[in-house]
C-alpha positions as CSV (number, residue, x, y, z in Angstrom):
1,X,-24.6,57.6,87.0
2,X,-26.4,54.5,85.9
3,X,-26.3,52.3,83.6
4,X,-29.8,53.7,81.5
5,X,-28.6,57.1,81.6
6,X,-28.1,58.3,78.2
7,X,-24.5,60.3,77.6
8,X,-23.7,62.6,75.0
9,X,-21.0,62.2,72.7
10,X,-17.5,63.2,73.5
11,X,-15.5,65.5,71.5
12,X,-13.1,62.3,71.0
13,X,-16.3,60.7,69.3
14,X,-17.3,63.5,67.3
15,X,-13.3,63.4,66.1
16,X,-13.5,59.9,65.2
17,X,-17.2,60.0,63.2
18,X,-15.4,63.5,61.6
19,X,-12.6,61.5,60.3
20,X,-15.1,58.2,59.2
21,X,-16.4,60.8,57.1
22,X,-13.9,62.2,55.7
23,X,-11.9,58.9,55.0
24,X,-15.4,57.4,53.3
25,X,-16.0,60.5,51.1
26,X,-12.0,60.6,50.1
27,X,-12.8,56.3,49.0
28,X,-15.6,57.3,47.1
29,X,-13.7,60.5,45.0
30,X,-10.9,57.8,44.4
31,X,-13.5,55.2,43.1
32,X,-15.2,57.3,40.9
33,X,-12.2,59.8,39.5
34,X,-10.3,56.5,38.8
35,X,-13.1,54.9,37.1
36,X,-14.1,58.2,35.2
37,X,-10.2,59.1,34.1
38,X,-10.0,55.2,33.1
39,X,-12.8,55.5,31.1
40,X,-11.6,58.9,29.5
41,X,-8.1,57.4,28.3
42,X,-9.9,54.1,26.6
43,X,-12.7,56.2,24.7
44,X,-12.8,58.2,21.2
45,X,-10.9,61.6,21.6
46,X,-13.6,64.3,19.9
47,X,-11.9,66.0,17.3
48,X,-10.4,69.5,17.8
49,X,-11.0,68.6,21.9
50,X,-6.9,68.6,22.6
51,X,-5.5,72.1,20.7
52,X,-2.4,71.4,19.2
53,X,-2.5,67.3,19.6
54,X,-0.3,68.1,23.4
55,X,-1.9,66.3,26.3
56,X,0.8,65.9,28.5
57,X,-0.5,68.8,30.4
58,X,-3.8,66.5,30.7
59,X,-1.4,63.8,31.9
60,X,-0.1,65.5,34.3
61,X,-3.1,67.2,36.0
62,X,-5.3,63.8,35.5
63,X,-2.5,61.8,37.7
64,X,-1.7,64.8,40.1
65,X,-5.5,64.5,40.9
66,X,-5.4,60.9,41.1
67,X,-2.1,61.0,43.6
68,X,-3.5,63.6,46.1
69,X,-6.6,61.5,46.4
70,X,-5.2,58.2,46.9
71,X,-2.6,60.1,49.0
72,X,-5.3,61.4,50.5
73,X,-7.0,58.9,51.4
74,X,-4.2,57.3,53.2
75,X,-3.3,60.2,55.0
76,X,-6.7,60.2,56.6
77,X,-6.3,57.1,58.1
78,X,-3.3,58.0,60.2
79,X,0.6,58.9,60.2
80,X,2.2,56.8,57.8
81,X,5.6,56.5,56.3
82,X,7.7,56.9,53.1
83,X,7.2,53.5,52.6
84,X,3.8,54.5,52.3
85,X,4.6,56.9,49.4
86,X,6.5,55.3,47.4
87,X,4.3,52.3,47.6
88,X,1.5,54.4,45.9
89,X,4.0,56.0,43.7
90,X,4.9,53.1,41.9
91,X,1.2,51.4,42.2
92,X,0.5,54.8,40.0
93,X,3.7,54.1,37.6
94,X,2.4,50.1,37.0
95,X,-1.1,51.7,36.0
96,X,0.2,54.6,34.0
97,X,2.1,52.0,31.9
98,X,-0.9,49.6,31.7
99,X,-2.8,52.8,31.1
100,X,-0.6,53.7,28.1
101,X,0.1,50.1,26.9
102,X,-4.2,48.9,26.4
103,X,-4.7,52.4,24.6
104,X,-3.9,51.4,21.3
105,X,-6.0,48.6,21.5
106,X,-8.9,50.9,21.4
107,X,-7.8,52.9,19.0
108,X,-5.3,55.5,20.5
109,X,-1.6,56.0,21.0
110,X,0.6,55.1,23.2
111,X,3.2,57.8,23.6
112,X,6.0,57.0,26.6
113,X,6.2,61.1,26.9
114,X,2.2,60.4,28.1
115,X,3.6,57.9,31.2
116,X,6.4,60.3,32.0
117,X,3.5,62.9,32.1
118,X,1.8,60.7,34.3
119,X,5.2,59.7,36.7
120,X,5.8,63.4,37.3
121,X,2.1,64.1,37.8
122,X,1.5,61.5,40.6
123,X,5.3,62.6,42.5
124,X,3.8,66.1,42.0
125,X,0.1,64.9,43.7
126,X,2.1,62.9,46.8
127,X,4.4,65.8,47.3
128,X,1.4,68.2,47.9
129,X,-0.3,65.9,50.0
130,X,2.8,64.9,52.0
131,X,3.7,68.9,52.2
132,X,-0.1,69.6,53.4
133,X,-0.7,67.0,56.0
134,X,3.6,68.2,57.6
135,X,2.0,71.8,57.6
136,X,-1.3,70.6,59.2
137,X,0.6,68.5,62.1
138,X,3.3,71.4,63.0
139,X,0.5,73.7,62.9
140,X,-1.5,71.1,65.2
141,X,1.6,70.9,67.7
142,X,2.3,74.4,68.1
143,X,-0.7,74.8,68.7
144,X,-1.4,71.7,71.4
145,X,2.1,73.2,72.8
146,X,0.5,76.6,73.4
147,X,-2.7,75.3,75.0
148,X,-0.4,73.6,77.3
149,X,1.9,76.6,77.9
150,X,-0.8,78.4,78.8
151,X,-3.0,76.2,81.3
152,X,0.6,75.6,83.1
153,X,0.6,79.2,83.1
């Protein structure tokens, strides 16, 4: 084969642009769910839009969401460590406080039940994450272990 001879992609390619793609669309959800939820907690809350004036369920969902994606987003770069976890656990506690602390300086309150809303939220978005990507590379293993079992076979 020469040099001008065109090749077609490898699977190992096809892998790597797969991935690209998934770690570029995971950077963008982050981006723009960060910026919207920022936005959301330094705006005018409609009246009547929370029932009952409890929002720690809101808390809690907004900064499970924002864990699994930044999670996420790591996760898709490679294996990584608990380092790696609690790194972005406490990056998510810093801005949960900030979060709660600049509120009332557009007219909302700060409530520390809110940022506890917010801590268990983001353990609960890492856990899943962590939990998903353990299931995915035993799955991936046994798997790889068959495939060999059964060409040695």
């Amino acid at each position: 084969m020469d040099a001008t001879t065109p090749t077609s992609p490898t699977s190992a390619d096809a892998s790597a642009s797969h991935h690209r793609r998934i770690t570029a669309l995971l950077a963008i959800a982050l981006v723009l769910y960060w910026l919207i939820a920022f936005l959301g907690t330094h705006g005018p809350i409609p009246a009547g839009a929370i029932p009952g004036g409890g929002d720690k369920m809101l808390h809690y969902l907004g900064y499970a969401i924002l864990a699994s994606l930044l999670m996420g987003l790591r996760a898709s770069r490679g294996p990584f460590g608990w380092y790696s976890i609690v790194m972005r656990w406490l990056v998510l506690a810093v801005y949960g406080a900030f979060d709660e602390f600049t509120q009332p300086f557009v007219g909302r309150n700060a409530d520390v039940m809110d940022w506890c809303a917010d801590l268990f939220g983001s353990f609960c978005g890492l856990g899943l994450v962590v939990l998903l990507v353990r299931v995915w590379s035993l799955r991936r293993a046994k798997s790889e272990s068959m495939q060999s079992a059964d060409k040695a076979a």
